[in-house]
C-alpha positions, -999 to 999 in steps of 0.1 A, spaced: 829 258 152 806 274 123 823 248 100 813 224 125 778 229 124 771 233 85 789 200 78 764 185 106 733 205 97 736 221 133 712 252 136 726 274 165 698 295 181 707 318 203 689 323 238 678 356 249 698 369 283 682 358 320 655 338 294 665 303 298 634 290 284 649 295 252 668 265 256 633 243 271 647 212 252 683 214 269 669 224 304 645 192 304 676 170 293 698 187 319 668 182 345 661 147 338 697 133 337 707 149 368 675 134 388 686 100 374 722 107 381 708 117 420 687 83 424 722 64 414 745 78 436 727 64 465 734 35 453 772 37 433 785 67 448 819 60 435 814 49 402 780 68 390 802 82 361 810 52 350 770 41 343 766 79 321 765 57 288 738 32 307 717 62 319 716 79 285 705 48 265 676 46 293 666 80 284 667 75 251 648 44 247 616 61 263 588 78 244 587 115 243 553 124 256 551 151 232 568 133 201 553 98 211 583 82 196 619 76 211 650 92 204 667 61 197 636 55 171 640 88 151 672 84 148 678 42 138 640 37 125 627 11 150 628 3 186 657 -7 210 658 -36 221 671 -39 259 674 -61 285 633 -63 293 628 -67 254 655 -93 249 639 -112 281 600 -108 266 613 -123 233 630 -154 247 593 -158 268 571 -159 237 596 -179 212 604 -149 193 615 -165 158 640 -139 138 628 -132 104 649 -139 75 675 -118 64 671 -93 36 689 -75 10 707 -39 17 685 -20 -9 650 -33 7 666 -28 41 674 6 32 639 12 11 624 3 42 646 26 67 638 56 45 604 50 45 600 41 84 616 74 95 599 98 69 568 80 84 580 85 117 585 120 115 553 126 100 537 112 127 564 132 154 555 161 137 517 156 143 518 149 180 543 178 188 522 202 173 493 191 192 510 191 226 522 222 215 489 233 210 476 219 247 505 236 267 501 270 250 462 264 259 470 258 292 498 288 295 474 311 282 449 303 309 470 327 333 493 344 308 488 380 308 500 403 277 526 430 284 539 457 264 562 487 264 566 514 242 598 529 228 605 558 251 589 539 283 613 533 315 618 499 330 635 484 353 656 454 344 660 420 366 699 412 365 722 387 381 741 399 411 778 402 399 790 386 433 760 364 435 750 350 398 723 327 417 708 361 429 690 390 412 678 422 420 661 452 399 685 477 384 675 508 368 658 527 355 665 520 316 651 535 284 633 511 257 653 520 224 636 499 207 613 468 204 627 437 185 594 412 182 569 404 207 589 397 236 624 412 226 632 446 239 669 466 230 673 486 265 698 521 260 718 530 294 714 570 295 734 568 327 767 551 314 786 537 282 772 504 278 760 495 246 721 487 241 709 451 251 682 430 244 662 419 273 635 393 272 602 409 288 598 385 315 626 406 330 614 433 327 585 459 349 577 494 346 593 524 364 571 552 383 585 581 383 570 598 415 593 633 412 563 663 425 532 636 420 537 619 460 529 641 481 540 631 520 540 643 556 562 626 584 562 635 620 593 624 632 601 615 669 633 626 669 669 610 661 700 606 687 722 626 666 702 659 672 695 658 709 710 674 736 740 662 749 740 634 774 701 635 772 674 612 761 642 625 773 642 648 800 649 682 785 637 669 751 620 700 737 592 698 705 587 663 688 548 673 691 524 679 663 537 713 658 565 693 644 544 673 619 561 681 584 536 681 558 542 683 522 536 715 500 524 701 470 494 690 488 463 708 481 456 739 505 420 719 518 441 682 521 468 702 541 441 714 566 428 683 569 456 665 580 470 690 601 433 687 618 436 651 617 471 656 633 455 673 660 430 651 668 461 625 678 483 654 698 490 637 726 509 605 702 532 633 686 555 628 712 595 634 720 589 604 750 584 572 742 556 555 761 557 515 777 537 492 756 518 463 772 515 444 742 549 430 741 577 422 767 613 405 758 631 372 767 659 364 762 663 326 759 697 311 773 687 277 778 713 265 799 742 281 798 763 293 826 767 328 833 793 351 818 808 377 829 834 403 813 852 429 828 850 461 819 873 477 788 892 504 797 885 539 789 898 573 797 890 596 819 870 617 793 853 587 785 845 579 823 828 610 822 806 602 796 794 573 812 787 584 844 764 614 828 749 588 805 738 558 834 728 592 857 704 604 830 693 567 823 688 566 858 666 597 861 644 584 831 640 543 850 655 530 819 682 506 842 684 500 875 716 486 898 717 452 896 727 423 914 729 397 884 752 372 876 760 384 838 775 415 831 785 425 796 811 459 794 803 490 775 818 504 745 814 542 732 809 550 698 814 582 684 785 600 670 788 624 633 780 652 653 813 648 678 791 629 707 791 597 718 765 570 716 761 546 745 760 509 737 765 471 752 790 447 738 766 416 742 785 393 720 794 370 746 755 373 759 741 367 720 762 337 715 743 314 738 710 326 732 687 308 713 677 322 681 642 339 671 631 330 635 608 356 629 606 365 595 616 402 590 602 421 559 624 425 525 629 461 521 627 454 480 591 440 482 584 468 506 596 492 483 579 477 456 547 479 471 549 518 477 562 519 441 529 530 429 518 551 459 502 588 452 508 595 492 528 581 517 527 594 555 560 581 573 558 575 612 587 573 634 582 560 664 606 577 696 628 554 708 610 521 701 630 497 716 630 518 749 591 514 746 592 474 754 597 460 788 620 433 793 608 404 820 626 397 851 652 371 837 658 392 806 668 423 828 694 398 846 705 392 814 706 422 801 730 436 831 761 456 821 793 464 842 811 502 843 838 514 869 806 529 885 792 489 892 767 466 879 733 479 865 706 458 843 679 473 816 644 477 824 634 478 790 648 468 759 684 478 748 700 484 714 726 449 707 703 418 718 706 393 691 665 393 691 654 425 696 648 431 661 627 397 658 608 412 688 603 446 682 587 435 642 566 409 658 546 440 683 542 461 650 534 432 626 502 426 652 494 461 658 492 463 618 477 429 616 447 435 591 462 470 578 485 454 548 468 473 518 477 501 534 499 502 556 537 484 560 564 488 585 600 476 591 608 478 627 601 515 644 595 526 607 558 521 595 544 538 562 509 546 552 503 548 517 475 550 488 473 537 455 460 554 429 425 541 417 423 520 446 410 543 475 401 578 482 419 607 500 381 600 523 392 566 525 434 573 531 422 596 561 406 569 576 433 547 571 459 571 590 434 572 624 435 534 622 
């Protein structure tokens, strides 16, 4: 292939990885062709390749806007004369000039491309000159430093359409403006050049974020069989704050912490701001027996529905649905109640709500000082369903039928739901403050706001 180009004069640049701008000239081709191709398929869908050698000498009969010549004219010395040409000809009584010689016809190709190229040369280097005016206009310099960690934008090994951030990586060293060799601490990969388009700076937060979470509790650690009753702590006593906060910023949350006691809760509350639906158009009812279980497992179910029960979390029902119940087994050795609502999902019409990306949220608390984590207890349990969800929402035992009163882990939109109540009760809040379901996070950016001002924002 090296023999290949020298004979031809071929200059092989080589494109920097995940850069394809490099190759601008190719892209554009590639671009171009294939919308051409598109608009006739519509038309020849079963013989569009056999029109590639009529499509090319289209695109290369028309001016380069930033050449303002042809192809076709750079390479012969003067214009192609298609179908349109030929036609305009025959309309004015084009008379053919007289023959020449091969010497003047050659004389006179020389000197019509060395003229043309000039003149190429010219107008490329002032379109060049009014696209880098224009790029600069929002074009922002960026630098790293040899030393400095990055993090490096890379195709997804399953999914080369997709990327994601991998890292961090070390800068080893910095070949030209945009050109960075990247060293792998972590493994036994060689260095490799990146272009700086994919690449961003890593924080290192280590001891410098300083964060307090009050947490509401987790399944796995309550009582056995219990959800709320006999719940002891989850109050503010519980609040975990951070020790490498300052002695006067530790008092000040705990006092802000205190101000709020009554929220630091181990019972979740009924919000009025949201209720569920579940949307089955249609469809008939289903109903599906229950699965069988042991007799340990019966056990289990009848102290979980009596404690559920207790708390007005379901209620006997009457409803025409009934979905069984499955146990699943918990780390700690317990078991976890749940609702096989497969049958129930399957004809319920989908909500589209957007839910957040955990990499832009992660991204945006990249460059936090402090971040105060809430975890809300029990969140679904703390919307109601309406009347038709709870029919819906009915489950059968060896005990009977019984139906939710508020909303219960396995509906295909409770997710959609619950991030719709917190999106609006954070409506307004987004420098500060992001949340991904029952999970919300306050944060502050460094020369952005003030510990004064990040107070306030936590009592919002």
């Amino acid at each position: 292939m090296k023999n290949l180009w020298e004979a031809h004069g071929v200059n092989h640049l080589v494109a920097t990885p995940y850069h394809h701008q490099t190759n601008g000239m190719v892209e554009k081709f590639n671009g171009t062709l294939g919308a051409m191709i598109r608009k006739f398929v519509n038309e020849h869908s079963n013989d569009w390749d056999l029109a590639l050698q009529q499509l090319l000498f289209a695109y290369r009969a028309v001016p380069h806007p930033s050449l303002g010549f042809s192809p076709f004219e750079l390479v012969y010395g003067r214009e192609v004369k298609g179908p349109l040409q030929l036609v305009k000809q025959q309309w004015e009584g084009f008379t053919p000039s007289p023959g020449t010689n091969i010497l003047d016809f050659v004389t006179n190709l020389q000197n019509t491309l060395r003229t043309s190229l000039a003149l190429a040369r010219e107008n490329l280097q002032d379109a060049q000159k009014e696209q880098k005016a224009w790029y600069d206009k929002h074009a922002r310099e960026r630098s790293f430093k040899v030393g400095d960690q990055v993090m490096v934008l890379k195709a997804l090994q399953a999914h080369k359409m997709e990327a994601s951030w991998e890292g961090p990586f070390m800068v080893q060293e910095r070949l030209g403006a945009v050109n960075y060799l990247l060293a792998f601490p972590t493994s036994n990969r060689k260095p490799k050049v990146y272009h700086i388009n994919s690449l961003k700076p890593f924080y290192s937060r280590e001891l410098k974020v300083c964060q307090f979470t009050a947490y509401g509790g987790d399944d796995a650690e309550w009582p056995e069989g219990v959800y709320y009753e006999g719940k002891c702590g989850g109050g503010v006593e519980e609040v975990n704050l951070s020790m490498t906060l300052g002695r006067m910023q530790r008092q000040q949350i705990q006092e802000l912490c205190n101000s709020y006691a009554p929220t630091f809760s181990a019972t979740p509350g009924l919000t009025e701001q949201a209720y569920h639906s579940i949307d089955r158009g249609n469809a008939h009812s289903i109903r599906v027996h229950p699965y069988r279980v042991s007799p340990q497992a019966k056990t289990a179910i009848e102290r979980e529905i009596q404690d559920m029960l207790q708390m007005g979390v379901i209620r006997p029902s009457e409803s025409a649905w009934a979905s069984p119940v499955v146990l699943v087994p918990k780390p700690d050795g317990e078991i976890r109640f749940c609702v096989d609502y497969r049958k129930l999902n399957a004809v319920t019409r989908p909500d589209n709500y957007p839910m957040p990306r955990t990499d832009e949220l992660l991204e945006k608390l990249g460059r936090a000082q402090f971040i105060s984590t809430l975890d809300l207890t029990k969140g679904y349990w703390q919307v109601p369903l309406d009347e038709s969800a709870k029919e819906g929402s009915a489950f059968t035992t060896h005990l009977g039928l019984y139906e939710f009163n508020v909303l219960p882990f396995g509906l295909r939109n409770a997710p959609a739901t619950f991030q719709r109540l917190v999106d609006g009760l954070l409506a307004g809040l987004g420098e500060y403050a992001v949340a991904y379901l029952d999970d919300v996070a306050i944060f502050r950016i460094p020369g952005q706001t003030t510990w004064n001002i990040y107070k306030k924002s936590l009592s919002a």
